[in-house]
PDB file of N, CA, C and O in Angstrom:
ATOM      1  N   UNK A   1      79.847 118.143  99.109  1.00  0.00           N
ATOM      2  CA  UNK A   1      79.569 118.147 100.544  1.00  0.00           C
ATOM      3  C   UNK A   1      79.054 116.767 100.946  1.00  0.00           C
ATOM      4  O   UNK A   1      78.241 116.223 100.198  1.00  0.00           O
ATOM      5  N   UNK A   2      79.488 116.102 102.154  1.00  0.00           N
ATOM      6  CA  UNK A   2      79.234 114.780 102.613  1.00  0.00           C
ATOM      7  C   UNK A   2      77.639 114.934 102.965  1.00  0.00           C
ATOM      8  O   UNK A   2      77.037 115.915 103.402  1.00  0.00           O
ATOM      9  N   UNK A   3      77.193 113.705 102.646  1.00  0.00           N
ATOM     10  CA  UNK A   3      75.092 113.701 102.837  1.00  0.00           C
ATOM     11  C   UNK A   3      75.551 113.024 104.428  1.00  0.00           C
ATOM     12  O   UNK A   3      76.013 111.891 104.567  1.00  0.00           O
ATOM     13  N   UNK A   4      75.343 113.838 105.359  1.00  0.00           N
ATOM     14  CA  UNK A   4      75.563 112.850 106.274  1.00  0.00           C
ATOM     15  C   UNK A   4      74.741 112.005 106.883  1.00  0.00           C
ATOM     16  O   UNK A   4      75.256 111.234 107.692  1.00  0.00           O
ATOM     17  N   UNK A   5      72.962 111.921 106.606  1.00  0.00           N
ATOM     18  CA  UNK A   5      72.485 110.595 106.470  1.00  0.00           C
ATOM     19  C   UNK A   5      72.480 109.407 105.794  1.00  0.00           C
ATOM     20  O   UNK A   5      72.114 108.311 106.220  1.00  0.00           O
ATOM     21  N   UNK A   6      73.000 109.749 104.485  1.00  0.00           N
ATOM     22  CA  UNK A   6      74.170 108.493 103.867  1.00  0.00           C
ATOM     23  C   UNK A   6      75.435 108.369 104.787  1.00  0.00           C
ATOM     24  O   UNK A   6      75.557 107.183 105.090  1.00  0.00           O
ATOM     25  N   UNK A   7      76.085 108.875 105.155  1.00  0.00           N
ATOM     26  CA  UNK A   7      77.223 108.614 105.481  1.00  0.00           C
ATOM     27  C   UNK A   7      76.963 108.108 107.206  1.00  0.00           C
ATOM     28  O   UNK A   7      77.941 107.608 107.761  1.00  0.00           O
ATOM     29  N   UNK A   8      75.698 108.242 107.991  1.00  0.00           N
ATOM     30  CA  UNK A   8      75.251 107.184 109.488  1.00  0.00           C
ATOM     31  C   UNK A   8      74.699 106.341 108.794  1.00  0.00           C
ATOM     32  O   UNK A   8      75.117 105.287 109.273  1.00  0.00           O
ATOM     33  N   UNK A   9      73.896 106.044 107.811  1.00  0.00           N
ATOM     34  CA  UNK A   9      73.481 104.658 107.401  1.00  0.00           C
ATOM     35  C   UNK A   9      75.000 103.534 107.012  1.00  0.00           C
ATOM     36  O   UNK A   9      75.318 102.450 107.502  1.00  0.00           O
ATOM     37  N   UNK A  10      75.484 104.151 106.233  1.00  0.00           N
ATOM     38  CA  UNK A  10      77.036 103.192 106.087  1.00  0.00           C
ATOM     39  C   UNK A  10      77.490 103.225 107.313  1.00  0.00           C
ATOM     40  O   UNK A  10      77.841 102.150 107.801  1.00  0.00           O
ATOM     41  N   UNK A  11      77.573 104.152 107.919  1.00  0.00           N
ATOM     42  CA  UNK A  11      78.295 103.811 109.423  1.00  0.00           C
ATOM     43  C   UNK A  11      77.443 102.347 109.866  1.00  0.00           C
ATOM     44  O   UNK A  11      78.143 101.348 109.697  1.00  0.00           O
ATOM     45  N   UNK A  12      76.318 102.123 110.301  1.00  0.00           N
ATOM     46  CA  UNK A  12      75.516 101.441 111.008  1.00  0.00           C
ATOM     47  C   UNK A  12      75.436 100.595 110.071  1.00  0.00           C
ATOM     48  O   UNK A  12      74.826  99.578 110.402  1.00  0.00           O
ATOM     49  N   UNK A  13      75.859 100.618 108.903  1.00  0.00           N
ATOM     50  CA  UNK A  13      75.900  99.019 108.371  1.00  0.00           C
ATOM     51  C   UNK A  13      77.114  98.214 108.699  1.00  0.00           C
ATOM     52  O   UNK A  13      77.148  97.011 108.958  1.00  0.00           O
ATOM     53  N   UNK A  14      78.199  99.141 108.642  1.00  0.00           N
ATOM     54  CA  UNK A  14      79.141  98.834 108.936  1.00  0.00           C
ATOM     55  C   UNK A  14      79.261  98.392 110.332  1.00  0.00           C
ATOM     56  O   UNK A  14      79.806  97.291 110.398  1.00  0.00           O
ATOM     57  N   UNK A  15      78.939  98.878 111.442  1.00  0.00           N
ATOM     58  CA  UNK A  15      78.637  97.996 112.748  1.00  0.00           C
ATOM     59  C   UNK A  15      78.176  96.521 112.656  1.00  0.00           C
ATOM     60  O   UNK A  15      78.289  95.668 113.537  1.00  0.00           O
ATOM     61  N   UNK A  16      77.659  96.387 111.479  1.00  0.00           N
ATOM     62  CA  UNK A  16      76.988  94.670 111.309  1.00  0.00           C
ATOM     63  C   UNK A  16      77.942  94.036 110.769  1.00  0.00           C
ATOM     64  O   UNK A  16      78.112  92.818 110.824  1.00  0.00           O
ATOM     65  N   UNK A  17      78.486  94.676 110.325  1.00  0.00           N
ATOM     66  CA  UNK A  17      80.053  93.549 109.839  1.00  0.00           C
ATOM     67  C   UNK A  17      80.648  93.857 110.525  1.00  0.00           C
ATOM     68  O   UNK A  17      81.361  92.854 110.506  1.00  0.00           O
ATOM     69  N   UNK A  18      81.168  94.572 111.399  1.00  0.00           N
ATOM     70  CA  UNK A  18      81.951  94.584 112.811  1.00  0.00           C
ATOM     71  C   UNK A  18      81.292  93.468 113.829  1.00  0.00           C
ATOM     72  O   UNK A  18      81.926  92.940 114.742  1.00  0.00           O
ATOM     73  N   UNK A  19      80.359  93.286 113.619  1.00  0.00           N
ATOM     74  CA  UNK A  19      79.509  92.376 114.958  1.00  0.00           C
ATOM     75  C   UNK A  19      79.816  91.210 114.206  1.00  0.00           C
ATOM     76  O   UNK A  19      80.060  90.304 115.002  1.00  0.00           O
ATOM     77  N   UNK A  20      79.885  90.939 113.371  1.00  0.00           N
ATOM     78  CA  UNK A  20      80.111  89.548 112.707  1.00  0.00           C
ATOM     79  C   UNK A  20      81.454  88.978 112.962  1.00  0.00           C
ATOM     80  O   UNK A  20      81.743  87.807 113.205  1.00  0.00           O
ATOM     81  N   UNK A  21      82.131  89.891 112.876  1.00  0.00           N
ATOM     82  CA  UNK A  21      83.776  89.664 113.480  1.00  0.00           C
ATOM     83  C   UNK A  21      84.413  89.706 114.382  1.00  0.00           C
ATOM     84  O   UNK A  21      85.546  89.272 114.590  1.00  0.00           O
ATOM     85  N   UNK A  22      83.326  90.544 115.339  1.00  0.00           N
ATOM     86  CA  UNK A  22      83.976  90.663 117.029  1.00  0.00           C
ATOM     87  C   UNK A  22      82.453  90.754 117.203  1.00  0.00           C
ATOM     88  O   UNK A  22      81.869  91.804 116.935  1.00  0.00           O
ATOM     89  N   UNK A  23      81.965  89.939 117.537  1.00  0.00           N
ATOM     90  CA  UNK A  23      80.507  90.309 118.670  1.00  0.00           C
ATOM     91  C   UNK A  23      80.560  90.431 119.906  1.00  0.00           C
ATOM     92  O   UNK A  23      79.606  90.876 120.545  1.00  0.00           O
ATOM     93  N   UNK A  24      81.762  90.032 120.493  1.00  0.00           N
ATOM     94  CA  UNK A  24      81.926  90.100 121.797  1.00  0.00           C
ATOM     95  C   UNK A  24      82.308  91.855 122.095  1.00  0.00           C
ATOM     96  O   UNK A  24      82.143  92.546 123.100  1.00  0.00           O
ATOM     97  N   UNK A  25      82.861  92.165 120.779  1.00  0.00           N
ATOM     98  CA  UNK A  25      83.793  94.082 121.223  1.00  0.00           C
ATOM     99  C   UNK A  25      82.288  94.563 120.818  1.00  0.00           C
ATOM    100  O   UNK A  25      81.911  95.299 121.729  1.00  0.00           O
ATOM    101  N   UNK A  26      81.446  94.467 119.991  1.00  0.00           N
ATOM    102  CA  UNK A  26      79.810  95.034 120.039  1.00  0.00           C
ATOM    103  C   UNK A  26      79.379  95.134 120.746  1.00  0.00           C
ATOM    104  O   UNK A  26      78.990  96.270 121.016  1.00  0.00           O
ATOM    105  N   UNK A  27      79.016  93.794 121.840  1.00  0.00           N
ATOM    106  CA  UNK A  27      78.062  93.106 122.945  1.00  0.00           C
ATOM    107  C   UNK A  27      78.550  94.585 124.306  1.00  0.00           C
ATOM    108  O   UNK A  27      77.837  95.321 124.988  1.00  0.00           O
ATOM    109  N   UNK A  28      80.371  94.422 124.149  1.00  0.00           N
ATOM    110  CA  UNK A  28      80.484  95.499 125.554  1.00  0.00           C
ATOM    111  C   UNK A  28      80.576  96.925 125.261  1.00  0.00           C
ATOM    112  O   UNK A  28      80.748  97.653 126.239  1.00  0.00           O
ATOM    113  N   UNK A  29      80.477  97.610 123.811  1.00  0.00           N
ATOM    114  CA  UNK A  29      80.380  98.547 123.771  1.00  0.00           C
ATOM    115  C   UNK A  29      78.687  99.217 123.632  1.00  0.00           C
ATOM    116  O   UNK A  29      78.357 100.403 123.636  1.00  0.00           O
ATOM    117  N   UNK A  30      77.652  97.764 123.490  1.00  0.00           N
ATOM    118  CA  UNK A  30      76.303  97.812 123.881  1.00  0.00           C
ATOM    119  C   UNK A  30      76.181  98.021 124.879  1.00  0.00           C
ATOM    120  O   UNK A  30      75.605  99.083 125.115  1.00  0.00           O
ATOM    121  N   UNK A  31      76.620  97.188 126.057  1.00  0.00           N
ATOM    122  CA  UNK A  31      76.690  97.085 127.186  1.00  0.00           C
ATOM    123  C   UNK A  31      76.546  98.665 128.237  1.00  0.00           C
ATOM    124  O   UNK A  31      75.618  99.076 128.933  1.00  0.00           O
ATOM    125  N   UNK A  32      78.178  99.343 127.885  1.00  0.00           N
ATOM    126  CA  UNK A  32      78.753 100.547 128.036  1.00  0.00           C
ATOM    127  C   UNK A  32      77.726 101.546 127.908  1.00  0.00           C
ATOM    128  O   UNK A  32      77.405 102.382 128.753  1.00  0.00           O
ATOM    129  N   UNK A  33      77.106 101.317 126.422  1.00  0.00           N
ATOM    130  CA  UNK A  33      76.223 102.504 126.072  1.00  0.00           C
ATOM    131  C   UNK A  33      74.515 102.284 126.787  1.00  0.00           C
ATOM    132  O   UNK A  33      73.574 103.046 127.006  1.00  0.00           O
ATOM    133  N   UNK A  34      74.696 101.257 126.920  1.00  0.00           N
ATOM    134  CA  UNK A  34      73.234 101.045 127.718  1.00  0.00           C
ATOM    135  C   UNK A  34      73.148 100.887 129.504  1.00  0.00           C
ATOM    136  O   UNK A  34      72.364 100.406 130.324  1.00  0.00           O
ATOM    137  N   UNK A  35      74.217 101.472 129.509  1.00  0.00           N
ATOM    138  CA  UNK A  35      74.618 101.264 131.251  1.00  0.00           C
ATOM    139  C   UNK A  35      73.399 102.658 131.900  1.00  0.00           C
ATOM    140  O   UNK A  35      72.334 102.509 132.498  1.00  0.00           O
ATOM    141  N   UNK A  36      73.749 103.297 131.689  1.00  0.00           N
ATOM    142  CA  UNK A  36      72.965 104.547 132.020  1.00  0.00           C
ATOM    143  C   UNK A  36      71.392 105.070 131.521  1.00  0.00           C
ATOM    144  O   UNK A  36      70.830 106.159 131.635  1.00  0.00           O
ATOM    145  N   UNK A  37      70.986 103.834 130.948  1.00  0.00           N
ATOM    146  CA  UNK A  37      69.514 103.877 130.753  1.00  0.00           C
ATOM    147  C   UNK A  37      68.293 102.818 131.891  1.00  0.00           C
ATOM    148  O   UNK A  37      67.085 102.582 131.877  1.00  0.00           O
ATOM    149  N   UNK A  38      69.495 102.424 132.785  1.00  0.00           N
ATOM    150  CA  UNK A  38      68.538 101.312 133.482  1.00  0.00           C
ATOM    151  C   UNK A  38      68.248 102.227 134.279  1.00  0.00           C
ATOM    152  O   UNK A  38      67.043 102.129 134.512  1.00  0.00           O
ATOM    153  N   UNK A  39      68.954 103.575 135.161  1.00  0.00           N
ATOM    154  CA  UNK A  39      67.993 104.449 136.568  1.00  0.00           C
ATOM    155  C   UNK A  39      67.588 105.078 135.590  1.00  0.00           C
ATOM    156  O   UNK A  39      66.385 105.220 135.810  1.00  0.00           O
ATOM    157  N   UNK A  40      67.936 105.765 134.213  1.00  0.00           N
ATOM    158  CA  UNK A  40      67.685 107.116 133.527  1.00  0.00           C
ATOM    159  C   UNK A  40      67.144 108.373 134.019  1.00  0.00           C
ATOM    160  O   UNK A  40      66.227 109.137 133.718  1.00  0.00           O
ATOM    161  N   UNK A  41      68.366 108.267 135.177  1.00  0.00           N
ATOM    162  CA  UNK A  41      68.269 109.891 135.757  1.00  0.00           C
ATOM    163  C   UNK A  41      68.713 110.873 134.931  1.00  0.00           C
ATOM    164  O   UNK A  41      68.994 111.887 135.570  1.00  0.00           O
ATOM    165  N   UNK A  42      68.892 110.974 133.715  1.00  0.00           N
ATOM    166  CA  UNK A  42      69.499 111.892 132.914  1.00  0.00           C
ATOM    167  C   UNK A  42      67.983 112.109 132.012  1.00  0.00           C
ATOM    168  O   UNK A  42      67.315 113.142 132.048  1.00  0.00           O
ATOM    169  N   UNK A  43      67.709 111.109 131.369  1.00  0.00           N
ATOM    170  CA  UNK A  43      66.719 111.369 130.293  1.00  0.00           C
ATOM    171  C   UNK A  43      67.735 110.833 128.825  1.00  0.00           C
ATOM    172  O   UNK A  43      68.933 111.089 128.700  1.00  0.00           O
ATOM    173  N   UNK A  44      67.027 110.180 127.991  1.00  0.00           N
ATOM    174  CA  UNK A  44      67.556 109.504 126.777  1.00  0.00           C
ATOM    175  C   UNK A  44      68.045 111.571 125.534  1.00  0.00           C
ATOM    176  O   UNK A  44      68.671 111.948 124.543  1.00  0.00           O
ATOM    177  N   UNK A  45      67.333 112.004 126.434  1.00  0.00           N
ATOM    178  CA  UNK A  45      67.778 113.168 125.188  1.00  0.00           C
ATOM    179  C   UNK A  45      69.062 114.020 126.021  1.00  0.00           C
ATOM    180  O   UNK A  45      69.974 114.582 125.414  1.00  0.00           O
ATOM    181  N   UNK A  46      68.954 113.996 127.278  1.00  0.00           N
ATOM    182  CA  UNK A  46      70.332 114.991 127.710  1.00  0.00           C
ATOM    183  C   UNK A  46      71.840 113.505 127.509  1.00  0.00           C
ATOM    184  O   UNK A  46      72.998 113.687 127.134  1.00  0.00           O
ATOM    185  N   UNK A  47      71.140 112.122 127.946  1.00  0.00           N
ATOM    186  CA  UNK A  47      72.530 111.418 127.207  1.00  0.00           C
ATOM    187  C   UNK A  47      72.710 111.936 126.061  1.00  0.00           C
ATOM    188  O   UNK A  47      73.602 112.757 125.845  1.00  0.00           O
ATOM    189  N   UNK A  48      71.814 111.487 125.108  1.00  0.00           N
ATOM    190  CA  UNK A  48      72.125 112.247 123.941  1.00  0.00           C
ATOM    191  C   UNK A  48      73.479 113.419 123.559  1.00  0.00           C
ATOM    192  O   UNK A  48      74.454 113.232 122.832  1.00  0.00           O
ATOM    193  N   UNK A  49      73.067 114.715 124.398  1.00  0.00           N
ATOM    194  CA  UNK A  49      73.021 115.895 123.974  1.00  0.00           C
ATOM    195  C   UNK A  49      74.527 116.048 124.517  1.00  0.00           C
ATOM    196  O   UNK A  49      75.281 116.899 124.046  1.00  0.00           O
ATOM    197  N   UNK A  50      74.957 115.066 125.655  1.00  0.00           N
ATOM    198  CA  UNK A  50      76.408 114.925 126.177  1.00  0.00           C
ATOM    199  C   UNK A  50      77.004 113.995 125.417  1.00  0.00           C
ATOM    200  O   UNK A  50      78.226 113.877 125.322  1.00  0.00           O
ATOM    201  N   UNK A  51      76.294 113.397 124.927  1.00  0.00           N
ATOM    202  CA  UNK A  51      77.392 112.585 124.032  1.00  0.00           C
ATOM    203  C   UNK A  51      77.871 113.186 122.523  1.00  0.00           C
ATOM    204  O   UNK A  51      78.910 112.970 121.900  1.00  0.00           O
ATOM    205  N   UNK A  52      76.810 113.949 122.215  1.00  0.00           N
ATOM    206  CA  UNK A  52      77.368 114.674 121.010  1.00  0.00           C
ATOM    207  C   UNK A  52      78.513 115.481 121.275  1.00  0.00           C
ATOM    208  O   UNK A  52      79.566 115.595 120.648  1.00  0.00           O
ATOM    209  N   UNK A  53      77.984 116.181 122.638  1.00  0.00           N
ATOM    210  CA  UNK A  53      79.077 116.992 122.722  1.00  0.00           C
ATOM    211  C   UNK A  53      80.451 116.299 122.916  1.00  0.00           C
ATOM    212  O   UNK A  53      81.447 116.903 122.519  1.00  0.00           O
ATOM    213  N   UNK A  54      80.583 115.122 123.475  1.00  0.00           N
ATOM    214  CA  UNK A  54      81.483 114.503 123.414  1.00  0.00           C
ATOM    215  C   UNK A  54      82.622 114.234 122.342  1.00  0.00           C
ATOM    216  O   UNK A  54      83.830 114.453 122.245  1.00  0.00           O
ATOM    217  N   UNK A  55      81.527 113.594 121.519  1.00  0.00           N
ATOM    218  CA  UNK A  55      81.531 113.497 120.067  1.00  0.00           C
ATOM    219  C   UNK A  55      82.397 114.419 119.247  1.00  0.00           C
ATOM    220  O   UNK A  55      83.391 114.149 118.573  1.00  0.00           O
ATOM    221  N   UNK A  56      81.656 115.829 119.505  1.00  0.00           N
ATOM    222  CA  UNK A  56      82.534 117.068 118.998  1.00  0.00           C
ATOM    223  C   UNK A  56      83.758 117.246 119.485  1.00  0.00           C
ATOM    224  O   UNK A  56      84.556 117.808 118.736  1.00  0.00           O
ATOM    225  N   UNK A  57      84.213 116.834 120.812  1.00  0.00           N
ATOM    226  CA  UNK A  57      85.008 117.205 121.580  1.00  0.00           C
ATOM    227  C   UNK A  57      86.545 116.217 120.727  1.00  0.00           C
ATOM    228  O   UNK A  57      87.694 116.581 120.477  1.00  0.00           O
ATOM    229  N   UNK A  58      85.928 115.105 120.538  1.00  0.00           N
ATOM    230  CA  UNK A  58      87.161 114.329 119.902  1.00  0.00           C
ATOM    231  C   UNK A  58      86.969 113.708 118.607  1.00  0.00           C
ATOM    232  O   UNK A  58      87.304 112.609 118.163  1.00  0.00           O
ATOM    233  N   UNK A  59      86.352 114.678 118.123  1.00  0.00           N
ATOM    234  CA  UNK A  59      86.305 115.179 116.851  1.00  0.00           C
ATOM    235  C   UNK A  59      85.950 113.996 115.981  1.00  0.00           C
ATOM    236  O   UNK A  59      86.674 113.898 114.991  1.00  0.00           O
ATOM    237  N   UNK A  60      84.975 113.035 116.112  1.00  0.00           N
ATOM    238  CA  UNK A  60      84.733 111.719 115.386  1.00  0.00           C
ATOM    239  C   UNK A  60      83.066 112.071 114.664  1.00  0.00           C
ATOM    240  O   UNK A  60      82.012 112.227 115.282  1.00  0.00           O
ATOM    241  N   UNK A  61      83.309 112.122 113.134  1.00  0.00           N
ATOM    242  CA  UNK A  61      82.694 112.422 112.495  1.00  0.00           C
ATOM    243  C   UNK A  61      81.175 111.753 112.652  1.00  0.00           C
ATOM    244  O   UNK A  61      80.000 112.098 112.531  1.00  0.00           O
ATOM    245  N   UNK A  62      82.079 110.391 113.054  1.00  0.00           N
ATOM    246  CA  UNK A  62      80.461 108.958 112.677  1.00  0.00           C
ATOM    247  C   UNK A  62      79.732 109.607 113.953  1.00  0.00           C
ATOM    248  O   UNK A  62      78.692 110.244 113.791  1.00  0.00           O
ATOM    249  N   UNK A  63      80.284 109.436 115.191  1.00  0.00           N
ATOM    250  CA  UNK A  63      79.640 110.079 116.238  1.00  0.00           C
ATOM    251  C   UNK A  63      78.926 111.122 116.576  1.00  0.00           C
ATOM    252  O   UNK A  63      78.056 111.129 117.446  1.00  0.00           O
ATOM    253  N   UNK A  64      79.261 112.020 115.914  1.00  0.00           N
ATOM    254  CA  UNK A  64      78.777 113.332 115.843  1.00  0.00           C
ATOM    255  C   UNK A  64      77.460 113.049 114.845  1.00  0.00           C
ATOM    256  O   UNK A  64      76.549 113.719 115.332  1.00  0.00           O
ATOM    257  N   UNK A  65      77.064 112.484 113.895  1.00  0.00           N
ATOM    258  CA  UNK A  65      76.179 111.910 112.936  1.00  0.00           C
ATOM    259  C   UNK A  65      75.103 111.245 113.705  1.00  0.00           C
ATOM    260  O   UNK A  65      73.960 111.688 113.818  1.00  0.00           O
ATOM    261  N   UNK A  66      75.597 110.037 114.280  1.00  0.00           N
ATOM    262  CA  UNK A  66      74.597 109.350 115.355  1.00  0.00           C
ATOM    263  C   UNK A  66      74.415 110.115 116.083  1.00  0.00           C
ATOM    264  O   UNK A  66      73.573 110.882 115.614  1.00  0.00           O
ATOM    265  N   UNK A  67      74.831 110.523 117.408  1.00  0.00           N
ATOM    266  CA  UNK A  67      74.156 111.132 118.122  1.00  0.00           C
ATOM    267  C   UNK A  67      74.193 112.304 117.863  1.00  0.00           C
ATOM    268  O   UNK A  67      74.996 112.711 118.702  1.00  0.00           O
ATOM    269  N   UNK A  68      73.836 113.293 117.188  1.00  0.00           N
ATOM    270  CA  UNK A  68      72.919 113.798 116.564  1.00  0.00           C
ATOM    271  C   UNK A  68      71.580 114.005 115.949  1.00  0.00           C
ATOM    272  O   UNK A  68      70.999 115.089 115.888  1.00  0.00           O
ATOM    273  N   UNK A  69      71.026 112.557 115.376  1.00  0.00           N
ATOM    274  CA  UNK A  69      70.227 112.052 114.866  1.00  0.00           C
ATOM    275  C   UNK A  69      69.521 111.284 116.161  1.00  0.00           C
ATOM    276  O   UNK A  69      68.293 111.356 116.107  1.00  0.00           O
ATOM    277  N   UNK A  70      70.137 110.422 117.539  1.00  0.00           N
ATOM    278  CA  UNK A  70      69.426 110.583 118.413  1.00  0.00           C
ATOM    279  C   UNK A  70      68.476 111.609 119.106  1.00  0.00           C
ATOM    280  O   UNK A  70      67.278 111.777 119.335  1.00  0.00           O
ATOM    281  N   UNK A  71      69.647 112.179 119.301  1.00  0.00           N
ATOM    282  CA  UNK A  71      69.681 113.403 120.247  1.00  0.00           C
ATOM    283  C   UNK A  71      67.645 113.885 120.010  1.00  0.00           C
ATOM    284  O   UNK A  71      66.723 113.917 120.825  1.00  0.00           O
ATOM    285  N   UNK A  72      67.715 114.192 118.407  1.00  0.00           N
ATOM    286  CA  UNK A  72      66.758 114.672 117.248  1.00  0.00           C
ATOM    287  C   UNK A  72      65.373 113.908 117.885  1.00  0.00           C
ATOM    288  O   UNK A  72      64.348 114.494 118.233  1.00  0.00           O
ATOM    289  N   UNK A  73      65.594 112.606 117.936  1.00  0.00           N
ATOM    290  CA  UNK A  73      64.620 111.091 117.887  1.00  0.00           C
ATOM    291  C   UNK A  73      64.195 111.153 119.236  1.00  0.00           C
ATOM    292  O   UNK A  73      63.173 110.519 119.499  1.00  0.00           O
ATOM    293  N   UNK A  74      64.928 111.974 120.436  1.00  0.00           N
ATOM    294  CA  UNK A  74      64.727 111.976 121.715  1.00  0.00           C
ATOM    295  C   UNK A  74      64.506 113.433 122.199  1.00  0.00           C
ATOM    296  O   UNK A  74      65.090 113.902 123.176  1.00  0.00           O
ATOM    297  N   UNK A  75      63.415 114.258 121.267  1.00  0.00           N
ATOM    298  CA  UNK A  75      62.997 115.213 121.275  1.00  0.00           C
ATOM    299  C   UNK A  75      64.052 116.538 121.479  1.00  0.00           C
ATOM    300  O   UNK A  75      63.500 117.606 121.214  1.00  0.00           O
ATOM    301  N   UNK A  76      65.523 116.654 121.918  1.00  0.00           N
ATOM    302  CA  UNK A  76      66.273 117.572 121.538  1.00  0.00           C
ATOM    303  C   UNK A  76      65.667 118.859 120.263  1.00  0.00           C
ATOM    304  O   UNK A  76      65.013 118.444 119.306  1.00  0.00           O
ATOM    305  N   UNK A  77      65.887 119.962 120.360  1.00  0.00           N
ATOM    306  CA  UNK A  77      65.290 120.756 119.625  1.00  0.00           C
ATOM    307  C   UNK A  77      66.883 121.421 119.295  1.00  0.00           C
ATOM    308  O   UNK A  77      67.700 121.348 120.213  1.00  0.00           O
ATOM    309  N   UNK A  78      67.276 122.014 118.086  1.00  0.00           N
ATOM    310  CA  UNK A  78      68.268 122.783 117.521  1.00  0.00           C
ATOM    311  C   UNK A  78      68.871 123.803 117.767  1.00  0.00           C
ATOM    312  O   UNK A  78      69.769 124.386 117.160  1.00  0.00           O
ATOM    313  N   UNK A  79      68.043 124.134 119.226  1.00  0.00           N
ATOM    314  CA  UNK A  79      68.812 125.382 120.097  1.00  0.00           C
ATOM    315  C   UNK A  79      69.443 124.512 120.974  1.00  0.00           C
ATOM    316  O   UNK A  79      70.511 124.888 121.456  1.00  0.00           O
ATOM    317  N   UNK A  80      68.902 123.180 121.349  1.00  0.00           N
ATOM    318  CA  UNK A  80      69.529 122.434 122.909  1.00  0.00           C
ATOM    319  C   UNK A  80      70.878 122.228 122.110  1.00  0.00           C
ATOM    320  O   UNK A  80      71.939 122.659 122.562  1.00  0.00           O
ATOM    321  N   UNK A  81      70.783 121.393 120.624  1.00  0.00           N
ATOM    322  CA  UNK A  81      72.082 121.007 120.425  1.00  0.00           C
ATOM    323  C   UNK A  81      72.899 121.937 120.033  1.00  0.00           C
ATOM    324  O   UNK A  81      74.055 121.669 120.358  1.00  0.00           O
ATOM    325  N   UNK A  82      72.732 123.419 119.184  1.00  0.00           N
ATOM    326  CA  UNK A  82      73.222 124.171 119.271  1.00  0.00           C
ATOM    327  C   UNK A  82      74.495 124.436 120.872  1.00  0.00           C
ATOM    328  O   UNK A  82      75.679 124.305 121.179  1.00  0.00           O
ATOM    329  N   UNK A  83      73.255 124.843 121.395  1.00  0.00           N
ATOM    330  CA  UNK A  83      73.882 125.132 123.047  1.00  0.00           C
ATOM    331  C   UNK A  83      74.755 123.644 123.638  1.00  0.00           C
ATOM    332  O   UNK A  83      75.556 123.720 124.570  1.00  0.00           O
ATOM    333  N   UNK A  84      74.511 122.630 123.086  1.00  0.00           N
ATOM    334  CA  UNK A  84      75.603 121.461 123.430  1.00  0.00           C
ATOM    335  C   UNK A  84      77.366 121.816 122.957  1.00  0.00           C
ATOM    336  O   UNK A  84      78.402 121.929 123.612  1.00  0.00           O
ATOM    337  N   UNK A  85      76.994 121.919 121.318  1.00  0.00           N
ATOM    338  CA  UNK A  85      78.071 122.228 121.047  1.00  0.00           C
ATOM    339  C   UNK A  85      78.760 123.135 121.159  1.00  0.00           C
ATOM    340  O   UNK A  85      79.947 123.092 120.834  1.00  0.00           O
ATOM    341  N   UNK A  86      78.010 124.493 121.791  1.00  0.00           N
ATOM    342  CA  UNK A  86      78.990 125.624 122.038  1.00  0.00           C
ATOM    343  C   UNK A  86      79.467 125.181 123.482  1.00  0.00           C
ATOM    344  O   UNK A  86      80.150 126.051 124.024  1.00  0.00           O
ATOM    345  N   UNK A  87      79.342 124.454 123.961  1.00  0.00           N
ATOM    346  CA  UNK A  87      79.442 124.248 125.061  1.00  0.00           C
ATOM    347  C   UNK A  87      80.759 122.946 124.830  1.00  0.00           C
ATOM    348  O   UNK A  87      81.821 122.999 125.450  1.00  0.00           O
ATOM    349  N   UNK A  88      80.512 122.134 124.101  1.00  0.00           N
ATOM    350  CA  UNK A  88      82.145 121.603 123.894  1.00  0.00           C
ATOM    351  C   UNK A  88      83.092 122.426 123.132  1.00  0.00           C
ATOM    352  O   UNK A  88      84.219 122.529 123.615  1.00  0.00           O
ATOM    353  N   UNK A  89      82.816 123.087 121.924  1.00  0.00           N
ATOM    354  CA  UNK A  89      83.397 123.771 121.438  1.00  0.00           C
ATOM    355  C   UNK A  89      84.364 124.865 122.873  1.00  0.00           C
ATOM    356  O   UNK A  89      85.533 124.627 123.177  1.00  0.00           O
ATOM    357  N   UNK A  90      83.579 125.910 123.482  1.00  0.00           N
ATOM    358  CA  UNK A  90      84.077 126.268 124.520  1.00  0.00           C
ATOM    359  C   UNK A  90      85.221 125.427 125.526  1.00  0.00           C
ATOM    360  O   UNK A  90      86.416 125.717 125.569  1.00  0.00           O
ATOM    361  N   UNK A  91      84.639 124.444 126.229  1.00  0.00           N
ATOM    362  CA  UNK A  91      86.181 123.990 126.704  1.00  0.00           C
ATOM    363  C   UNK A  91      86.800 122.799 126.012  1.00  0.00           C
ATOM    364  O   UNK A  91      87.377 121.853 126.549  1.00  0.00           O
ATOM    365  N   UNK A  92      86.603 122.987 124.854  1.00  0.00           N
ATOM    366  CA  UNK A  92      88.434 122.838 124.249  1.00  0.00           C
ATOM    367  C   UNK A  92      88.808 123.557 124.108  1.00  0.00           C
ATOM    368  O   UNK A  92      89.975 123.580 123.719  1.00  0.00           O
TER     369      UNK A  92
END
């Protein structure tokens, strides 16, 4: 079975050798992801909790790992993300 906090730490190392080779495709996908924290009418844990679901939705393993582990870091509790993912799961 995959450890999947080994397997977001290699992810996120791997972003550092991606930034070494394109810092500019890093810089705007920083950019992108930090767009919606300057009003933070949402709250850092419901981004979170939509992006996992996102995550689930198109099925990307690394993603689902990270934000997950946000989600966690931004007080989310295991019923919210529960209820995220039945909630992408549902409309697909």
């Amino acid at each position: 079975m995959l450890n999947w906090i080994d397997y977001r730490q290699e992810l996120v190392g791997r972003i550092g050798e991606i930034a070494k080779l394109s810092p500019d495709t890093v810089r705007g996908y920083q950019a992108l992801s930090s767009a919606g924290q300057k009003k933070d009418l949402l709250g850092a844990k419901t981004r979170e909790l939509i992006a996992l679901a996102v995550a689930v939705s198109l099925r990307c393993d690394g993603c689902i790992t990270v934000h997950t582990a946000e989600a966690l870091k931004h007080g989310a509790t295991r019923e919210e993300i529960a209820e995220a993912l039945g909630v992408a799961v549902a409309i697909n």
